[in-house]
N, C-alpha and C positions, 0 to 999 in steps of 0.2 A: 941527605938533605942538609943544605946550610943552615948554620941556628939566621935568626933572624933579621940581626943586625948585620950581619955580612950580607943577607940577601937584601936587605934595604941599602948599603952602602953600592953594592955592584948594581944596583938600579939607577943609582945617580950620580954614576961614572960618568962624566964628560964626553969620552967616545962613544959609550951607551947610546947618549942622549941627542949625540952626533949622527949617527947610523941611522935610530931614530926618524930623526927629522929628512935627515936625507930619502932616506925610504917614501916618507909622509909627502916627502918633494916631487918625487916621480912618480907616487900613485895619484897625485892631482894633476900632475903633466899626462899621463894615460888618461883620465878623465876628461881632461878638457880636449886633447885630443880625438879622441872617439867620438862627444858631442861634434867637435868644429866638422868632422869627417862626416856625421850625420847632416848637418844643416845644409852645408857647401855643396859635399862632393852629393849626397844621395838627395837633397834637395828638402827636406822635411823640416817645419815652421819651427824654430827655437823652442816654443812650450813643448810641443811635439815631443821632441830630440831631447828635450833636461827631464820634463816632470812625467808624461804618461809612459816613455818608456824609460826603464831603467837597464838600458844597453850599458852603458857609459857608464852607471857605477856597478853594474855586474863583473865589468870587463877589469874595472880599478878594481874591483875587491878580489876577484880571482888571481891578481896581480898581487896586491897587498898581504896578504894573509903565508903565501910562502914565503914573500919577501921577510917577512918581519920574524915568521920560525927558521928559519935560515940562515939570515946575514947578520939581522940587528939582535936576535936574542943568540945566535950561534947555537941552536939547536938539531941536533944530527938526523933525529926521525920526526917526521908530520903526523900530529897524535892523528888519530883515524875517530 
């Protein structure tokens, strides 16, 4: 285990915070993606498609969560 301040300093590593955001970029590109695919292509009323179903952020978060133990934390195995 890192003592502390090392684990606070690789926290606010500029690539860290890079990855980061990058990641945070394309899981709202997925998001808004799967909405627009909802209302457009499968034809369903905008409140529909954002708030009573939660398609679009099921879809971003199943996205996000490997993304982030993976790439942006560089972690080898998906705790379970």
């Amino acid at each position: 285990m890192l003592p502390l301040a090392t684990a606070r300093s690789r926290l606010l590593a500029p690539r860290l915070i890079g990855r980061h955001q990058l990641a945070a970029l394309l899981a709202t590109s997925v998001d808004f993606s799967v909405r627009l695919v909802l209302v457009e292509l499968a034809g369903l009323a905008p409140p529909l498609a954002t708030t009573r179903l939660v398609v679009s952020f099921s879809v971003s978060l199943a996205y996000t969560y490997p993304m982030h133990t993976r790439v942006v934390f560089r972690t080898r195995e998906v705790p379970r």
